[in-house]
N, CA, C and O atoms as a Maestro MAE file, in Angstrom:
{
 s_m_m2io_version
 :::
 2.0.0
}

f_m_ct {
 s_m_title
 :::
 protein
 m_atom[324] {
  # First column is atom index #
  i_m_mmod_type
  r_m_x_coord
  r_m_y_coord
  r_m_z_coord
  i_m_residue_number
  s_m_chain_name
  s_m_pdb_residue_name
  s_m_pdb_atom_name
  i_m_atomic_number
  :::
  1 25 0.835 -1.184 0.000 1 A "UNK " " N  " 7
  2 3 0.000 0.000 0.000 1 A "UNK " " CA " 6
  3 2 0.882 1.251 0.000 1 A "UNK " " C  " 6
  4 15 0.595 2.099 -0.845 1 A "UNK " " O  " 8
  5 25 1.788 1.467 0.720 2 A "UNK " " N  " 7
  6 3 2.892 2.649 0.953 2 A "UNK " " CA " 6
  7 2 3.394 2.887 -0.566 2 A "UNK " " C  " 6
  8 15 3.324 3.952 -1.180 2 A "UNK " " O  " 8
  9 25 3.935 1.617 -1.052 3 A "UNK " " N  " 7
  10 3 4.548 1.604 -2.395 3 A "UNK " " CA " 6
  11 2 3.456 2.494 -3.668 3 A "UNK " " C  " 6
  12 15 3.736 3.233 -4.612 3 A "UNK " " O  " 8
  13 25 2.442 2.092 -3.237 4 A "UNK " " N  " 7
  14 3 1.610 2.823 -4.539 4 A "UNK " " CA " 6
  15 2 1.226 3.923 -4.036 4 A "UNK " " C  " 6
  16 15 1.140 4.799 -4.897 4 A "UNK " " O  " 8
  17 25 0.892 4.336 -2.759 5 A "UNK " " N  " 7
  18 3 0.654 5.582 -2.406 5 A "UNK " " CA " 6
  19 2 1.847 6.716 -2.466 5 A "UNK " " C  " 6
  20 15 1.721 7.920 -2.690 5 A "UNK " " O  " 8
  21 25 3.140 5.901 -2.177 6 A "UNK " " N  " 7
  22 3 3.771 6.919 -2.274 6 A "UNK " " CA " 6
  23 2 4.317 7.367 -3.849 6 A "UNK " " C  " 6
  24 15 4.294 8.415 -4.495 6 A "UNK " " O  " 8
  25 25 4.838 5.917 -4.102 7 A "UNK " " N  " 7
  26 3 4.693 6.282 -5.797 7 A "UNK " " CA " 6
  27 2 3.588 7.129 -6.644 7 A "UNK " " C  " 6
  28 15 3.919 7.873 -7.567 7 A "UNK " " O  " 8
  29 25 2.382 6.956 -6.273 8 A "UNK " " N  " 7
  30 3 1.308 8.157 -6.886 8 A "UNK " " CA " 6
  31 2 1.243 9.451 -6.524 8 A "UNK " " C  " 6
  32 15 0.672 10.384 -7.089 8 A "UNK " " O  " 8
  33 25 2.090 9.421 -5.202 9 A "UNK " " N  " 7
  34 3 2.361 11.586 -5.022 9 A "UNK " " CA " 6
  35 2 3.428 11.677 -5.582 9 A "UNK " " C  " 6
  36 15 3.568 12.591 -6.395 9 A "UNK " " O  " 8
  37 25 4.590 10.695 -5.306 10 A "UNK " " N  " 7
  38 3 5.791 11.373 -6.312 10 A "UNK " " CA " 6
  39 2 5.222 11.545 -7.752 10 A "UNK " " C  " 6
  40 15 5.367 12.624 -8.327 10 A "UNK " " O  " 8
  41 25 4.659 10.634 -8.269 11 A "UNK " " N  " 7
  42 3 4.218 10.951 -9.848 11 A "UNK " " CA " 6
  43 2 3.680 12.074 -10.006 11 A "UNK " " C  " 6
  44 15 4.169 12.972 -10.691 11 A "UNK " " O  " 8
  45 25 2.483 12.148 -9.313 12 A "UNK " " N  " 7
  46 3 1.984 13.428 -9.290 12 A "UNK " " CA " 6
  47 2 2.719 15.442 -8.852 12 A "UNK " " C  " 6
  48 15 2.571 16.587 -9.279 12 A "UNK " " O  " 8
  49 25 3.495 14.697 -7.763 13 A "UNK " " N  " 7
  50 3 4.040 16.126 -7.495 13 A "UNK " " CA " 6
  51 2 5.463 16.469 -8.722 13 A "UNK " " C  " 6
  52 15 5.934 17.559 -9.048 13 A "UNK " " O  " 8
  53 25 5.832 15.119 -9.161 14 A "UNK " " N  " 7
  54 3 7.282 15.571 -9.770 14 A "UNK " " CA " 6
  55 2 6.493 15.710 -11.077 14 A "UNK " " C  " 6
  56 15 7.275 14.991 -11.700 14 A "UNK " " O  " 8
  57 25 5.610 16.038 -11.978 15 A "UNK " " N  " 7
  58 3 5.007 15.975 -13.062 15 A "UNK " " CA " 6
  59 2 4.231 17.441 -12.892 15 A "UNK " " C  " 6
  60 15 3.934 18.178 -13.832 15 A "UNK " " O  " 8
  61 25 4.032 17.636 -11.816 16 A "UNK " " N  " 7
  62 3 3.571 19.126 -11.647 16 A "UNK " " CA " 6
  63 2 4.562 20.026 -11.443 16 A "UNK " " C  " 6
  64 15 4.330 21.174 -11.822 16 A "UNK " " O  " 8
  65 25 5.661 19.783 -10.914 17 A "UNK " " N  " 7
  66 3 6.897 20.551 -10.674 17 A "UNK " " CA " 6
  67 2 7.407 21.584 -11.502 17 A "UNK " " C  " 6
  68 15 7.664 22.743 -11.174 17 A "UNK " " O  " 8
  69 25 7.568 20.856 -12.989 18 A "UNK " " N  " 7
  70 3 7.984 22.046 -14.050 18 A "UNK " " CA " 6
  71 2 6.719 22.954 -14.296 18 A "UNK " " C  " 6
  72 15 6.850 23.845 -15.135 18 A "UNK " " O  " 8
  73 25 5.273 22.795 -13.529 19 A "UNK " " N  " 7
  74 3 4.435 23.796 -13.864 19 A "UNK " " CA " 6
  75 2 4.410 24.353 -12.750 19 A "UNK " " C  " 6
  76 15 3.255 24.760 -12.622 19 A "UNK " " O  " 8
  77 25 5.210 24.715 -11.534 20 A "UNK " " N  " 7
  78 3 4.840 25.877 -10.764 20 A "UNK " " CA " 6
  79 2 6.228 26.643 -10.826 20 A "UNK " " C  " 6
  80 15 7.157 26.459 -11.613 20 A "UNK " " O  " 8
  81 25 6.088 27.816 -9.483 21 A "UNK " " N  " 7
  82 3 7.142 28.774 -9.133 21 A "UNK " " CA " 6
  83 2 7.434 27.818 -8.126 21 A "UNK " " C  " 6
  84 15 6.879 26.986 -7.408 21 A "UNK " " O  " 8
  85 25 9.143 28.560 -8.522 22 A "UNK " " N  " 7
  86 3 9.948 27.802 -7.187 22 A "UNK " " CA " 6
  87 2 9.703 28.203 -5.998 22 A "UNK " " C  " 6
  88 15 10.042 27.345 -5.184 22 A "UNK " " O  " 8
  89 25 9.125 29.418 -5.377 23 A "UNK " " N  " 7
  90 3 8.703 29.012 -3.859 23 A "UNK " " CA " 6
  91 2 7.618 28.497 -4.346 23 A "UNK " " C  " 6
  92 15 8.220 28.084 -5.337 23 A "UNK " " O  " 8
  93 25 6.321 28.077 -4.574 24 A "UNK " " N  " 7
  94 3 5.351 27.585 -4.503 24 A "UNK " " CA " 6
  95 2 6.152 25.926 -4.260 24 A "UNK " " C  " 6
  96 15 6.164 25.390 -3.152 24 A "UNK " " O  " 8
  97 25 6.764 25.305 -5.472 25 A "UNK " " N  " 7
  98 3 7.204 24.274 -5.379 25 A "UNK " " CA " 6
  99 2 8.251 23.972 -4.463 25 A "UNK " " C  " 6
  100 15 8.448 22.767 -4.305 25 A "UNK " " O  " 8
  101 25 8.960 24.737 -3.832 26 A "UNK " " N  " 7
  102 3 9.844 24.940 -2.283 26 A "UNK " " CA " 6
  103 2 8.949 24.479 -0.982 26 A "UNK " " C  " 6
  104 15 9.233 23.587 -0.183 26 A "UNK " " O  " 8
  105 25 7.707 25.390 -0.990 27 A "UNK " " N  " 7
  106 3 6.764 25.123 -0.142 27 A "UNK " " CA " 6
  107 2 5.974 23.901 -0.093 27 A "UNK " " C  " 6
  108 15 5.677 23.514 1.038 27 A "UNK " " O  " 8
  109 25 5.590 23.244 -1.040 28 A "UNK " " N  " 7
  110 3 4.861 21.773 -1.173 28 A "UNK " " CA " 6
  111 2 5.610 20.603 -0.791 28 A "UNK " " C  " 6
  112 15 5.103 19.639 -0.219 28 A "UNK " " O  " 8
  113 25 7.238 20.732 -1.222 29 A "UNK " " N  " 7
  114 3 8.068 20.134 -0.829 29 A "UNK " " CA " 6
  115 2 8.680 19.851 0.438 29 A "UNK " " C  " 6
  116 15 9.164 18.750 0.699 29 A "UNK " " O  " 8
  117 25 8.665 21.032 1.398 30 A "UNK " " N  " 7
  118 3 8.563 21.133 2.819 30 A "UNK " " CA " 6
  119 2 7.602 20.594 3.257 30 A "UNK " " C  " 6
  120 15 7.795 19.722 4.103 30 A "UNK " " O  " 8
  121 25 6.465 20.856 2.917 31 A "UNK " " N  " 7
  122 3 5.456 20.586 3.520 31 A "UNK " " CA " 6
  123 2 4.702 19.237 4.137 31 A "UNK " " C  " 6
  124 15 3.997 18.902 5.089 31 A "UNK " " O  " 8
  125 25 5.450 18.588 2.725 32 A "UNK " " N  " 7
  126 3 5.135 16.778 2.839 32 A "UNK " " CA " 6
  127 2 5.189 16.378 3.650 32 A "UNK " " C  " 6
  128 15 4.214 15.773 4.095 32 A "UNK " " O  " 8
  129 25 6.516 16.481 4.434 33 A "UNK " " N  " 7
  130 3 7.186 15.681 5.685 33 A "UNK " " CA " 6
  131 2 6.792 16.141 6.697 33 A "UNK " " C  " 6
  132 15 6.566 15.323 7.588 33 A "UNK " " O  " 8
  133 25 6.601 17.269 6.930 34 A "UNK " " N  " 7
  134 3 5.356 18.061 7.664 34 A "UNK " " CA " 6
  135 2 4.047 16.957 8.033 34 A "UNK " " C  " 6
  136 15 4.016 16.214 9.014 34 A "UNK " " O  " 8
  137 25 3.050 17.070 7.025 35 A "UNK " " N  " 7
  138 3 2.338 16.299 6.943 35 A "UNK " " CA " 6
  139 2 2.401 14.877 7.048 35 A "UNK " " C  " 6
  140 15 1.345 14.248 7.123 35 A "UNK " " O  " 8
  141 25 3.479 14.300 7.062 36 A "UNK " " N  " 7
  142 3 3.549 12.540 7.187 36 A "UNK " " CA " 6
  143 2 4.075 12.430 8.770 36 A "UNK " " C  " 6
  144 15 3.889 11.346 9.323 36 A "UNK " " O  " 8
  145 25 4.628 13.341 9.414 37 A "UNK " " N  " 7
  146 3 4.753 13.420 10.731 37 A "UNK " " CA " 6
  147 2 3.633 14.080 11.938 37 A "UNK " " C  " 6
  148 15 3.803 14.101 13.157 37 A "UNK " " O  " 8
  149 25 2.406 14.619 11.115 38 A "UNK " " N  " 7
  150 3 1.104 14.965 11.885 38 A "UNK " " CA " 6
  151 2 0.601 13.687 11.155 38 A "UNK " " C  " 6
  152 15 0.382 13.035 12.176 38 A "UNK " " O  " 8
  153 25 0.252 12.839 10.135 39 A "UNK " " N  " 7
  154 3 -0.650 12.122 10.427 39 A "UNK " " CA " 6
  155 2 -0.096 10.694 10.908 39 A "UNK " " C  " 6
  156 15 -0.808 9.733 11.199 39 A "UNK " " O  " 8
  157 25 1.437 10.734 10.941 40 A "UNK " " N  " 7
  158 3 1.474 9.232 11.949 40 A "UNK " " CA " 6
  159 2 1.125 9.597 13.496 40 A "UNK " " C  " 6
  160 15 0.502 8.838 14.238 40 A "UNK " " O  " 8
  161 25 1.734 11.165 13.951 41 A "UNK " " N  " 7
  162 3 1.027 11.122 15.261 41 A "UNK " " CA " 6
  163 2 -0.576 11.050 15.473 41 A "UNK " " C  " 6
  164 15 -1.128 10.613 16.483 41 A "UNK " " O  " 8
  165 25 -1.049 11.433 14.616 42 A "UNK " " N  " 7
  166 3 -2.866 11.438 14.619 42 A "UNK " " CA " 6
  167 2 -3.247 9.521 14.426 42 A "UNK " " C  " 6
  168 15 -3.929 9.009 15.314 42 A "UNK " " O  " 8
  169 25 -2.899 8.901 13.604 43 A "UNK " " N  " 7
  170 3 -3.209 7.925 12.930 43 A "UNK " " CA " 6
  171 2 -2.721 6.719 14.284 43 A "UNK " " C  " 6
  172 15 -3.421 5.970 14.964 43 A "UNK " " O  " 8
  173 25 -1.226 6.959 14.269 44 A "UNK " " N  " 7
  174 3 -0.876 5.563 15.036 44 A "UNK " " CA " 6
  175 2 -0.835 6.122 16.553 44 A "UNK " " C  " 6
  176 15 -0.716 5.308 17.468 44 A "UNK " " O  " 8
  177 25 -0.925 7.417 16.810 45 A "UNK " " N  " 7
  178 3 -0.914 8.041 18.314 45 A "UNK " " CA " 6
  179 2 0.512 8.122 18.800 45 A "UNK " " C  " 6
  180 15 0.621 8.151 20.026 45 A "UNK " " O  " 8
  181 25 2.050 8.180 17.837 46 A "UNK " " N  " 7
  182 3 2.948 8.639 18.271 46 A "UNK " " CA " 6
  183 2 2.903 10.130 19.059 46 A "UNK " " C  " 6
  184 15 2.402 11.207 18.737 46 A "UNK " " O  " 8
  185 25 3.485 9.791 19.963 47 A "UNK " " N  " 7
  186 3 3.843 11.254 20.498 47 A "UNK " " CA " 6
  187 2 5.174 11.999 20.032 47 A "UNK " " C  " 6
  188 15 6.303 11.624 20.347 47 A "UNK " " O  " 8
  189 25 4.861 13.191 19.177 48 A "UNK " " N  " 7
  190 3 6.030 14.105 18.981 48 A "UNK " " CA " 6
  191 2 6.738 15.145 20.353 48 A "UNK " " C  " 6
  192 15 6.230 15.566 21.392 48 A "UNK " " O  " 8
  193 25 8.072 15.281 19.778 49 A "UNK " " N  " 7
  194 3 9.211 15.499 20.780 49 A "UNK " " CA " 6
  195 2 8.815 16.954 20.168 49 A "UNK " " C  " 6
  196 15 8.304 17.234 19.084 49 A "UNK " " O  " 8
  197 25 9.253 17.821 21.305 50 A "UNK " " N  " 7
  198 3 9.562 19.285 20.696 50 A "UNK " " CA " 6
  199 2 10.181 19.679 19.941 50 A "UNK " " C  " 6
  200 15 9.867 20.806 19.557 50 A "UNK " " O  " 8
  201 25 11.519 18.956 19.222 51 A "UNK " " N  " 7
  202 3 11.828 18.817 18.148 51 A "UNK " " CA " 6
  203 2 10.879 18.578 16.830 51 A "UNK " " C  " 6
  204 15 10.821 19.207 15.774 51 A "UNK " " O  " 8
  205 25 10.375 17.774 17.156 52 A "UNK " " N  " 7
  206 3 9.439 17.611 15.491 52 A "UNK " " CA " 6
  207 2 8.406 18.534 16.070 52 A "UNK " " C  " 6
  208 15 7.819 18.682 14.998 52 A "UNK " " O  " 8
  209 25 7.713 19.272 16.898 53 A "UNK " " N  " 7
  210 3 6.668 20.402 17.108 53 A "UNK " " CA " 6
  211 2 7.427 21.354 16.708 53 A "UNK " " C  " 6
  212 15 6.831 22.215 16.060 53 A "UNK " " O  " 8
  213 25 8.855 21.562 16.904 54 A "UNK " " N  " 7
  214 3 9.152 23.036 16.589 54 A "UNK " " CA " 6
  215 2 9.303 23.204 15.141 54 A "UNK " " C  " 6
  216 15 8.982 24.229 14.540 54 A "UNK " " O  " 8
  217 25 9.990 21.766 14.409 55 A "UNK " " N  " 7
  218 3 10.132 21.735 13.148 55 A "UNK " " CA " 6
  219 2 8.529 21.782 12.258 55 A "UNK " " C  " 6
  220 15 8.420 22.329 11.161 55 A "UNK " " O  " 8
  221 25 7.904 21.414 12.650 56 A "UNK " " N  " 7
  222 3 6.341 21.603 11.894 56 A "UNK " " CA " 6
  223 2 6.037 23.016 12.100 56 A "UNK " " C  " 6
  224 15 5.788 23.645 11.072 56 A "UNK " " O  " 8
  225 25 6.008 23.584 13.092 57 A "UNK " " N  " 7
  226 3 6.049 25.207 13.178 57 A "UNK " " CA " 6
  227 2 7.217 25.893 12.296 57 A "UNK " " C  " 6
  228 15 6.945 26.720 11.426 57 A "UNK " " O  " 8
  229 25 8.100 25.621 12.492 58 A "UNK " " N  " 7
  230 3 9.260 26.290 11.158 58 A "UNK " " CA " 6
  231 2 8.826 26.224 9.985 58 A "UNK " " C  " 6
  232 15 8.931 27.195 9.236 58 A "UNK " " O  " 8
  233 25 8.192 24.947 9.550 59 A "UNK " " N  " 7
  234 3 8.025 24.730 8.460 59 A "UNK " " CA " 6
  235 2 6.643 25.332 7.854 59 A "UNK " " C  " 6
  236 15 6.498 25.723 6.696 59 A "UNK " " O  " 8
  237 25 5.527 25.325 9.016 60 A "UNK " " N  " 7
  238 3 4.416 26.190 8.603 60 A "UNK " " CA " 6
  239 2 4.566 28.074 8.612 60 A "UNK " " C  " 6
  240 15 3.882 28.908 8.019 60 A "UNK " " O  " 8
  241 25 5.482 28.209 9.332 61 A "UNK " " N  " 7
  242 3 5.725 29.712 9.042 61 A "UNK " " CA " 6
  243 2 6.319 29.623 8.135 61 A "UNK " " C  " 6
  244 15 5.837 30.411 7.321 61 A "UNK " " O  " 8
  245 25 7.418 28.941 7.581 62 A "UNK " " N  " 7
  246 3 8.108 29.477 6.247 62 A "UNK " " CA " 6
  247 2 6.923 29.539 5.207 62 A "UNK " " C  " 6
  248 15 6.745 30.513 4.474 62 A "UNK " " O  " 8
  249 25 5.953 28.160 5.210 63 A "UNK " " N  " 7
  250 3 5.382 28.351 4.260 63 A "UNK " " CA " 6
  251 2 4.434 29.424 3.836 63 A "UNK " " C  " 6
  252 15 4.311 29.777 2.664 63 A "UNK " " O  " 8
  253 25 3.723 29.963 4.908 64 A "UNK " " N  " 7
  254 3 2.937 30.910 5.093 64 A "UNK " " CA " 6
  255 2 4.395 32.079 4.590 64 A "UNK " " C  " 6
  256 15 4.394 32.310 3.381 64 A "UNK " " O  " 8
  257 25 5.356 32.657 5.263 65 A "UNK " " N  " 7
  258 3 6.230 33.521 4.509 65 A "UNK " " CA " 6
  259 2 6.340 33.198 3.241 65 A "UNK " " C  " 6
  260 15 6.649 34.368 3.014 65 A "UNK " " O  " 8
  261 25 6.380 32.710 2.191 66 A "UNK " " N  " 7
  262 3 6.500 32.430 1.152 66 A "UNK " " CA " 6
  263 2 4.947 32.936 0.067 66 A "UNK " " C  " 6
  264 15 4.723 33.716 -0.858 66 A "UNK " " O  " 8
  265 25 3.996 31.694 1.090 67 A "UNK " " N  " 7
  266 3 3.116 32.331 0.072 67 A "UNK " " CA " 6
  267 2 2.362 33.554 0.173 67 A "UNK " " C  " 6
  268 15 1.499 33.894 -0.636 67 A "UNK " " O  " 8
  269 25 2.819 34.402 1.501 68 A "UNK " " N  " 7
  270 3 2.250 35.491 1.550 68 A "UNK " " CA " 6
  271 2 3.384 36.771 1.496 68 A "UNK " " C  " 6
  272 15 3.419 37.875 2.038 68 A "UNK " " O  " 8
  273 25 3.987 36.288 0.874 69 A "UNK " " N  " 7
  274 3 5.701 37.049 0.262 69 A "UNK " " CA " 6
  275 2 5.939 37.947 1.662 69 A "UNK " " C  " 6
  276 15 5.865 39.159 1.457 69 A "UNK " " O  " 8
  277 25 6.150 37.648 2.725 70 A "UNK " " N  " 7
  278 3 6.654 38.549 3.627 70 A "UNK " " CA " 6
  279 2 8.458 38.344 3.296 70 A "UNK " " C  " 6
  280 15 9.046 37.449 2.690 70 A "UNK " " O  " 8
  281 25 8.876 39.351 3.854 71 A "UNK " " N  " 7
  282 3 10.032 39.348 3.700 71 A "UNK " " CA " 6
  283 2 10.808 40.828 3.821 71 A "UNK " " C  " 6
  284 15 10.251 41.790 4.350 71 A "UNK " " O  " 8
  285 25 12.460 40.908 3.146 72 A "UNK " " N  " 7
  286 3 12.656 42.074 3.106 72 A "UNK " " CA " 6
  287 2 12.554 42.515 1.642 72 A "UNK " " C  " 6
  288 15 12.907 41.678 0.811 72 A "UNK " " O  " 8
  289 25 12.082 43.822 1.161 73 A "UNK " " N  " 7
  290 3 12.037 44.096 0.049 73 A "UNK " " CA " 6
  291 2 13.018 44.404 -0.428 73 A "UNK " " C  " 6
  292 15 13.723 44.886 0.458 73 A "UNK " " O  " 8
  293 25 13.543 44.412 -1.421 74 A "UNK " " N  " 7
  294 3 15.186 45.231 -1.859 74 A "UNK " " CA " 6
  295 2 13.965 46.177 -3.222 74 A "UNK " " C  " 6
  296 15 12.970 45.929 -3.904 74 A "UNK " " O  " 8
  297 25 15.117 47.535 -2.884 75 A "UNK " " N  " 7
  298 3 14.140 48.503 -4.314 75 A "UNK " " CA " 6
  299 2 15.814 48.900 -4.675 75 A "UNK " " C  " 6
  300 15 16.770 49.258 -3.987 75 A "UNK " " O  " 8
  301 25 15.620 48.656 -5.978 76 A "UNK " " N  " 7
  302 3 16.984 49.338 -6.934 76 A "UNK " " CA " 6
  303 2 16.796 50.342 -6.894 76 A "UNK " " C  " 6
  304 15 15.705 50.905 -6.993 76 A "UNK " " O  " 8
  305 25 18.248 50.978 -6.676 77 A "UNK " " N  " 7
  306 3 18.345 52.788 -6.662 77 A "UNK " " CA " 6
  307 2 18.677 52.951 -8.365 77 A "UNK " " C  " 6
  308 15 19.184 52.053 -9.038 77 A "UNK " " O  " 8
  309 25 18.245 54.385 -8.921 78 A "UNK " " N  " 7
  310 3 18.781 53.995 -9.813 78 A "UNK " " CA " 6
  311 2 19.828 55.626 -9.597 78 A "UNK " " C  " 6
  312 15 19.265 56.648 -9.206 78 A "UNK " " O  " 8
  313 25 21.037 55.614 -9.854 79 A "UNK " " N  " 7
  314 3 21.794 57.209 -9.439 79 A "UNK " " CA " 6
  315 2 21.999 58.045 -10.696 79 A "UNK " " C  " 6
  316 15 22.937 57.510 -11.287 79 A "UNK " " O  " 8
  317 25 21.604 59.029 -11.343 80 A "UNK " " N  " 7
  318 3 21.601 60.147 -12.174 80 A "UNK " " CA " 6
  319 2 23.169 60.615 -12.425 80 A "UNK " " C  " 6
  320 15 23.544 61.746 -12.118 80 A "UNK " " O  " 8
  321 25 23.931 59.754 -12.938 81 A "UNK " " N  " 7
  322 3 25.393 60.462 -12.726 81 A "UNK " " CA " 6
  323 2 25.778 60.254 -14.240 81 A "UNK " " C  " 6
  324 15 26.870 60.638 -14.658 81 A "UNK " " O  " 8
  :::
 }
 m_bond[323] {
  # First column is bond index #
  i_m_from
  i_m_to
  i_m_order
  :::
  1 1 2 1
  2 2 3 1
  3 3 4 2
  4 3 5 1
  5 5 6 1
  6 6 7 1
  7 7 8 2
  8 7 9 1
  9 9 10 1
  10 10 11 1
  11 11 12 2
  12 11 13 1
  13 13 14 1
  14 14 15 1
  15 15 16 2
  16 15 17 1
  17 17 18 1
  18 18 19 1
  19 19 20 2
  20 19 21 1
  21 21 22 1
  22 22 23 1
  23 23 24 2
  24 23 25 1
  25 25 26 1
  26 26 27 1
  27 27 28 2
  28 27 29 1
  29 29 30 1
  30 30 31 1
  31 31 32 2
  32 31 33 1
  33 33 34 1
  34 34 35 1
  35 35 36 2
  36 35 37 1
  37 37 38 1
  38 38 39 1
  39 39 40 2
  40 39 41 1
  41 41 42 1
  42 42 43 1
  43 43 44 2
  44 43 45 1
  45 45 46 1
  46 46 47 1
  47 47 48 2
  48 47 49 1
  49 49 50 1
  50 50 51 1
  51 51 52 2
  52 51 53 1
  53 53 54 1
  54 54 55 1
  55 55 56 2
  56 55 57 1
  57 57 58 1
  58 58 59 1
  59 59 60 2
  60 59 61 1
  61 61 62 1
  62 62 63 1
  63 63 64 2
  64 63 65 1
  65 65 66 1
  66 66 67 1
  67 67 68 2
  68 67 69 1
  69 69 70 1
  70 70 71 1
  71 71 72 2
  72 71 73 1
  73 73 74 1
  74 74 75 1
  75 75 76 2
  76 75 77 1
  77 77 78 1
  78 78 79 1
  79 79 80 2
  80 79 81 1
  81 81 82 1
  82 82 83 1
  83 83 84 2
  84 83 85 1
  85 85 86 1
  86 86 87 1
  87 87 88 2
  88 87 89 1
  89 89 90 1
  90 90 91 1
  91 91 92 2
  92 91 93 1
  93 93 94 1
  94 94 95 1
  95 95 96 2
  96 95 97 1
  97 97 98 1
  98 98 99 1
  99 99 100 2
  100 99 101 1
  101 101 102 1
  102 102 103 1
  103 103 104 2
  104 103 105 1
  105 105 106 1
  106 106 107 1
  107 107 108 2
  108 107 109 1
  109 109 110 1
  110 110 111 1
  111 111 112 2
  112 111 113 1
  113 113 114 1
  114 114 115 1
  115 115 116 2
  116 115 117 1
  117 117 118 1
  118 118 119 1
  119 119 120 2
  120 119 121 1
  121 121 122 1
  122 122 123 1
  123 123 124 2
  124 123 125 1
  125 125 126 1
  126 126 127 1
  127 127 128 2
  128 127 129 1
  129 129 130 1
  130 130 131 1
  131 131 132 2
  132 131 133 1
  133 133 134 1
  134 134 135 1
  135 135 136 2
  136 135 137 1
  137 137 138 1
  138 138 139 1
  139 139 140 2
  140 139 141 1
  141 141 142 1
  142 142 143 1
  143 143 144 2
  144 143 145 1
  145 145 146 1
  146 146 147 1
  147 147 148 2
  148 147 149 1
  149 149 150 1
  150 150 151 1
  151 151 152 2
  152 151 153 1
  153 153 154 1
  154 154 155 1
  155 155 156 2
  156 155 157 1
  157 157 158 1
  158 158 159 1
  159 159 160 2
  160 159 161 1
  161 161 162 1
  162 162 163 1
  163 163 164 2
  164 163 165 1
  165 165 166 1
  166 166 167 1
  167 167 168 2
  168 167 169 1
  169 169 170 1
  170 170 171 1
  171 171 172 2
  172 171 173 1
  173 173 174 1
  174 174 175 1
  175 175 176 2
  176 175 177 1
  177 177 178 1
  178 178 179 1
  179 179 180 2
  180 179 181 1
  181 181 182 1
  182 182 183 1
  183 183 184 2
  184 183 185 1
  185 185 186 1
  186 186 187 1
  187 187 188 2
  188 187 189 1
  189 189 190 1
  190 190 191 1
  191 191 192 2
  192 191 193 1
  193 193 194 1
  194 194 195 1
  195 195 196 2
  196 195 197 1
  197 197 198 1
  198 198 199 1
  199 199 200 2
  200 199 201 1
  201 201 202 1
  202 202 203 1
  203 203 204 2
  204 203 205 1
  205 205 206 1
  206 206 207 1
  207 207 208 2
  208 207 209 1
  209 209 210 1
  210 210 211 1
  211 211 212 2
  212 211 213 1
  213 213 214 1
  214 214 215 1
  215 215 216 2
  216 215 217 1
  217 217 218 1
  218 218 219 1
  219 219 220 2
  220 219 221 1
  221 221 222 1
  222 222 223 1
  223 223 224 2
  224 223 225 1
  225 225 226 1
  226 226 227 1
  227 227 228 2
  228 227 229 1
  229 229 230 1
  230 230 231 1
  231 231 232 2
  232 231 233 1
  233 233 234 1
  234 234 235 1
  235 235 236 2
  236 235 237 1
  237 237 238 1
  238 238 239 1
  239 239 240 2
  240 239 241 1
  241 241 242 1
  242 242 243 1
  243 243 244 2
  244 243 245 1
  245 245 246 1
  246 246 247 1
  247 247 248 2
  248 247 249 1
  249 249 250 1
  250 250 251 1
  251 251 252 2
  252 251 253 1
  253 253 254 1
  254 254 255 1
  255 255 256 2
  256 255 257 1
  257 257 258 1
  258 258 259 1
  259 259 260 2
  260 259 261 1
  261 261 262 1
  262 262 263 1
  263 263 264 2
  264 263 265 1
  265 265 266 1
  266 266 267 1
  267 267 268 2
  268 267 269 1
  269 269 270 1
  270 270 271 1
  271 271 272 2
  272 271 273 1
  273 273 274 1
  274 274 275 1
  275 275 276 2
  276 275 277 1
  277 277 278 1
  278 278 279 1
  279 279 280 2
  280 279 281 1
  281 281 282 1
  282 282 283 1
  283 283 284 2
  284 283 285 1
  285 285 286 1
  286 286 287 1
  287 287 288 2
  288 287 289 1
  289 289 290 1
  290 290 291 1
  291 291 292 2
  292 291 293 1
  293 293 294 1
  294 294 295 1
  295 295 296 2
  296 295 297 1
  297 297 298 1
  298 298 299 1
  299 299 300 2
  300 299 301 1
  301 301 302 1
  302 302 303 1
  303 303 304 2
  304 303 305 1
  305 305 306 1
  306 306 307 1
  307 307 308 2
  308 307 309 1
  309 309 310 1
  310 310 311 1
  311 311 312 2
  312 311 313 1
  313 313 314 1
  314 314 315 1
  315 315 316 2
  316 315 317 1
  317 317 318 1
  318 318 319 1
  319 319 320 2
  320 319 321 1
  321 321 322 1
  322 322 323 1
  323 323 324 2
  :::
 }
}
């Protein structure tokens, strides 16, 4: 079961890949492992270490920074000389 499930998101995500932006596709990619570490704790009732809580929080703020472009802006000067 793992074998075809996981084989059918790789198919799917690496076949969509050349159609997004690289943070979009940065962010989906993070995100996975994210997600396979909330649903074995939900599913089999592992308990996560503050390590994997802090890393799922890193990983949901980056993503949220990304897709809501926070960041620092850079503006080109342009100089009249």
């Amino acid at each position: 079961i793992g074998v075809v499930h996981t084989g059918g998101v790789y198919m799917l995500l690496y076949n969509a890949l050349p159609k997004l932006s690289t943070p979009l596709a940065a962010v989906l990619l993070f995100f996975y492992p994210a997600t396979a570490i909330v649903v074995d704790a939900i599913v089999y009732g592992h308990r996560l270490g503050l390590a994997q809580y802090g890393g799922v929080g890193c990983i949901l703020i980056a993503s949220l920074g990304v897709t809501l472009k926070w960041g620092v802006r850079r503006h080109l000067s342009v100089s009249a000389t």
